[in-house]
N, C-alpha and C positions, 0 to 999 in steps of 0.2 A: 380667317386668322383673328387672333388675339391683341394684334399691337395695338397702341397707341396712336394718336395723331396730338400732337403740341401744340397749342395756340400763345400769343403774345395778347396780352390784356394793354390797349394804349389807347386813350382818346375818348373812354367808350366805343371801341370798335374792338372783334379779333381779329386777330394776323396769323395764320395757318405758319408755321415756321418749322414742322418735321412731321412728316406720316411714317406710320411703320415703326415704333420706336417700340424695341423690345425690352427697355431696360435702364432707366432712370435713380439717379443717384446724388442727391443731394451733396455739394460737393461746396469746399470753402466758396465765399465767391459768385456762385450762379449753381446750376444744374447742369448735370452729363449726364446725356442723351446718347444712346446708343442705338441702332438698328443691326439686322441681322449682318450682312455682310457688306458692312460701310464704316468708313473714318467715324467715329464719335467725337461728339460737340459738345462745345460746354458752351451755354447761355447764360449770362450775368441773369440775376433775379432771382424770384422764391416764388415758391406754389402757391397759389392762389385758391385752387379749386381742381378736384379730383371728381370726374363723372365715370364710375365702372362701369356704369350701362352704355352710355354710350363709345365709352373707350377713348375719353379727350382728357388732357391736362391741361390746365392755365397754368401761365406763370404771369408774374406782375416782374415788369425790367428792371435791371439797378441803369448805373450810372455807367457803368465800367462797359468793354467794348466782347464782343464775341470773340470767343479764340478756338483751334481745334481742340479736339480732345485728349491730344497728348499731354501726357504726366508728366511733371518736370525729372 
């Protein structure tokens, strides 16, 4: 398969925070993460780093907290 796997950039270290992610969407606020047949999440932060080869995302975290993915 094709998807994605999400890491958190914090400390210099990663933090794996979603595999499988088919569908990413910059969004006010953080990022919405989607997978195929699951709840989508939205993570406070911005992209860092885009690896197509390997098939990972970074994001760098805000301040603000994790929320699901529903639309207001």
């Amino acid at each position: 398969m094709c998807q994605a796997t999400v890491y958190i950039l914090e400390d210099g270290q990663q933090r794996e925070v979603m595999r499988d992610v088919a569908h990413l969407v910059v969004v006010e606020g953080g990022v919405r993460l989607e997978q195929l047949f699951e709840e989508p999440r939205i993570l406070p932060g911005r992209i860092a780093e885009i690896d197509f080869l390997k098939h990972r995302v970074y994001l760098i975290p805000s301040e603000a907290k994790e929320s699901d993915g529903k639309r207001p």
